[in-house]
N, C-alpha and C positions, 0 to 999 in steps of 0.2 A: 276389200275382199274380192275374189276370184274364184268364178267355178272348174271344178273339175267333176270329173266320175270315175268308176270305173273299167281299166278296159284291160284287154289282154291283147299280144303282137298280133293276132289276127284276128282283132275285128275292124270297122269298118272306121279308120281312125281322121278321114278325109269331112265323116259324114261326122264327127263328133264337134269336129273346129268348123265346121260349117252352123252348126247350133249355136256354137255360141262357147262354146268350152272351152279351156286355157290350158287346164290339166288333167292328168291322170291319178287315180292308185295304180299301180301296174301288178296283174295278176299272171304269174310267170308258169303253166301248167295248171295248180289246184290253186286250192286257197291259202293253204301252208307251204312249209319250203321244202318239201321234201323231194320233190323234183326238180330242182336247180342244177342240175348239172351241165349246163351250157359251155360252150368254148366261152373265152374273149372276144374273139370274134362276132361270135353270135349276139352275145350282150349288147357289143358297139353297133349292130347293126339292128337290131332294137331300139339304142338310143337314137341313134339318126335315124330309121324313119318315123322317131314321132316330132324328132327337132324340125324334119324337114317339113314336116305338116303344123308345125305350128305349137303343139301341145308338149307340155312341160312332164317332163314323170316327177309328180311332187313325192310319190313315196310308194314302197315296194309292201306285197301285201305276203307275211311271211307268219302266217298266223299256224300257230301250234297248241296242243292241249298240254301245257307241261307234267296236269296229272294221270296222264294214259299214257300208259306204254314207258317202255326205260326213257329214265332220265335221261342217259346219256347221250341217248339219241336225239329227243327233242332238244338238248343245249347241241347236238349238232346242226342241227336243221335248222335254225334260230342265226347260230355263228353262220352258215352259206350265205344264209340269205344278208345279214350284215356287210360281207365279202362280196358280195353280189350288188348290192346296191350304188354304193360307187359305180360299177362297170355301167349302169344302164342312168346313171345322171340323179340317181334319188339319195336325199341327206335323211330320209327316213324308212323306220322297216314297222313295219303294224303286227302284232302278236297281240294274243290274250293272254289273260291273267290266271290260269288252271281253271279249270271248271270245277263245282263242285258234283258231289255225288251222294246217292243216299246213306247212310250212317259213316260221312267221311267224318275226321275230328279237324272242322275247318283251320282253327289254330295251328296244328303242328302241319296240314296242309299249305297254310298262307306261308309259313318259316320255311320248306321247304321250298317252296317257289322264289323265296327271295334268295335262298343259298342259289339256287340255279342262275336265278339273274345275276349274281355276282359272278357266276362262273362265265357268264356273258359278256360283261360290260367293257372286260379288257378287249376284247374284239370290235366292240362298237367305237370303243375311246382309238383304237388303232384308225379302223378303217375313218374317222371322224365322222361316225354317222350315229344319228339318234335311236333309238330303240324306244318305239311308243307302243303303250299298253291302251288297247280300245277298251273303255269302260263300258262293266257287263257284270250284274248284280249277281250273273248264273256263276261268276269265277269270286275265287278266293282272293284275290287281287282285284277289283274289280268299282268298287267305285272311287270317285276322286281321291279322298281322304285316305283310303286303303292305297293306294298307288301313292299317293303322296307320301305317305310313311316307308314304303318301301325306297322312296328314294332318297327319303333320308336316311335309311338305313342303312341304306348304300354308299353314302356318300356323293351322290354322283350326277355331275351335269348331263349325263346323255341317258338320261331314262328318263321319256315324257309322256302326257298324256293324250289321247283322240276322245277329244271332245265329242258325246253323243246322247246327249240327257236322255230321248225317248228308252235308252237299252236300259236305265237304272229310274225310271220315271215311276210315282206310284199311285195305284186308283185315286188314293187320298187325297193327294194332291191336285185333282182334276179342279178345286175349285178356287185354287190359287195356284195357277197356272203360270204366271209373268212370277212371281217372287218365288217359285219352286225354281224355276229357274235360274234364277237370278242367283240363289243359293247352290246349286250343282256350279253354276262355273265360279261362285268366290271361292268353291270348295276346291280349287285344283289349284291355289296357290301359285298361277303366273305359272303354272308347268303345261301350259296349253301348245303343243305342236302343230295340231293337225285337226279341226271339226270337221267331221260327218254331217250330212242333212237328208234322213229322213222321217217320218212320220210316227207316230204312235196313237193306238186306238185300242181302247180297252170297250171288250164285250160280255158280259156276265162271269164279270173277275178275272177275266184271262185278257194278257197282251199282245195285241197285235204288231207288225213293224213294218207296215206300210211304205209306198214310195211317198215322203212331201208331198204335202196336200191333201192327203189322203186319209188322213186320222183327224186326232182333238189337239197338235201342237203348236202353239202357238209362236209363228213363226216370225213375227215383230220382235217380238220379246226376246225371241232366241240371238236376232244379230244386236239387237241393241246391249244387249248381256256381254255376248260378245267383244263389241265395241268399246263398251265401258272397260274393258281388263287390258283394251292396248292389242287385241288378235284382229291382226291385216293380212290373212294370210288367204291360203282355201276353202272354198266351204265344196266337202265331197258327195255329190249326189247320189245316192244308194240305192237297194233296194228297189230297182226298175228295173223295165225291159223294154226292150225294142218300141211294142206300141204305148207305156208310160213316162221314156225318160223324157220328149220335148213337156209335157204337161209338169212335170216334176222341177223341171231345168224354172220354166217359166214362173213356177210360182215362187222355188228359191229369190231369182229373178227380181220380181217385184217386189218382196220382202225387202233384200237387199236396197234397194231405190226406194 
């Protein structure tokens, strides 16, 4: 496995392969795709200055709420950003699963969000790039087995997962920590694209989502989990900033070794 984090064209991309970093998520204006509207040009010159620094764009950060606001729209923003990813070198694009809301009817909410992925998936199957849902207990889609059904419902090789147990992690499970574990990634059925690494810390019932290192995650457990399912891929450092990501990077780092 290989670190990356993530970054946007203008941050400081010299100082990131100087840490230690290999790759990127690449975050192209916001977090979602709604601001994609770049020449070709611009994209290629994106790609190449992160080639020429050393660092990979392992995958494009194109996250959208598919239950706010028209459909329509979010299966367009979802499709750019698929269209998009190609141009700047990433075989992946990262969306969530809808959020949920108060008195939603999660059921006909979850069926809705998969008609929508299917209105996607011919874009992603063109462009040959994957469409991965970050697992997030807050979305209707959202943990492995919930994404894993949608992919079969789908029929379809290019709908995968970003591994991230702290975002679906539960108090309960604080005191079996390594086989909670161990049970989140059996639960994604070899549809693992892309993990996330950061932290989780629960305080008087409420969860936290810390940078690595930074919470109760147990972070052995996590690559060896990992490991065991056959994932050699990235592990994406998150949830830091400027004065936490070398602290964060390091303790991934040692995990890893």
């Amino acid at each position: 496995m290989r670190l990356a984090t993530l970054a946007g064209p203008n941050d400081d991309i010299k100082r990131l392969k100087d840490m230690g970093f290999e790759g990127v998520q690449l975050m192209l204006d916001r977090w979602n795709a709604t601001e994609l509207n770049l020449s070709d040009d611009e994209y290629s010159e994106i790609r190449r200055n992160f080639y020429i620094n050393g660092l990979q764009i392992v995958a494009l950060s194109g996250y959208v709420d598919f239950l706010d606001g028209d459909p329509s729209i979010r299966i367009d923003q979802v499709k750019k950003a698929l269209i998009a990813a190609p141009k700047v070198g990433a075989k992946i694009v990262i969306t969530w699963g809808g959020f949920k809301k108060p008195g939603m009817d999660i059921e006909n909410a979850r069926k809705q969000v998969i008609e929508m992925l299917g209105q996607i998936m011919p874009t992603a199957i063109d462009n040959n790039v994957y469409l991965a849902i970050e697992m997030y207990d807050q979305c209707v889609i959202g943990t492995p087995k919930e994404i894993v059904t949608a992919i079969k419902t789908l029929k379809t090789d290019n709908l995968k997962i970003v591994m991230d147990p702290p975002n679906v992690f539960k108090q309960s499970d604080l005191n079996r920590i390594p086989k909670a574990i161990d049970e989140i990634v059996d639960s994604a059925e070899g549809n693992i694209i892309l993990a996330h690494a950061k932290d989780m810390l629960f305080k008087d019932g409420n969860r936290e989502l810390p940078y690595a290192g930074a919470g109760q995650m147990d972070y052995p457990a996590y690559i060896k989990a990992l490991r065991r399912v056959g994932y050699d891929y990235f592990l994406v450092v998150e949830h830091v900033s400027p004065e936490t990501i070398e602290s964060a990077k390091d303790f991934v780092l040692k995990a890893m070794q």
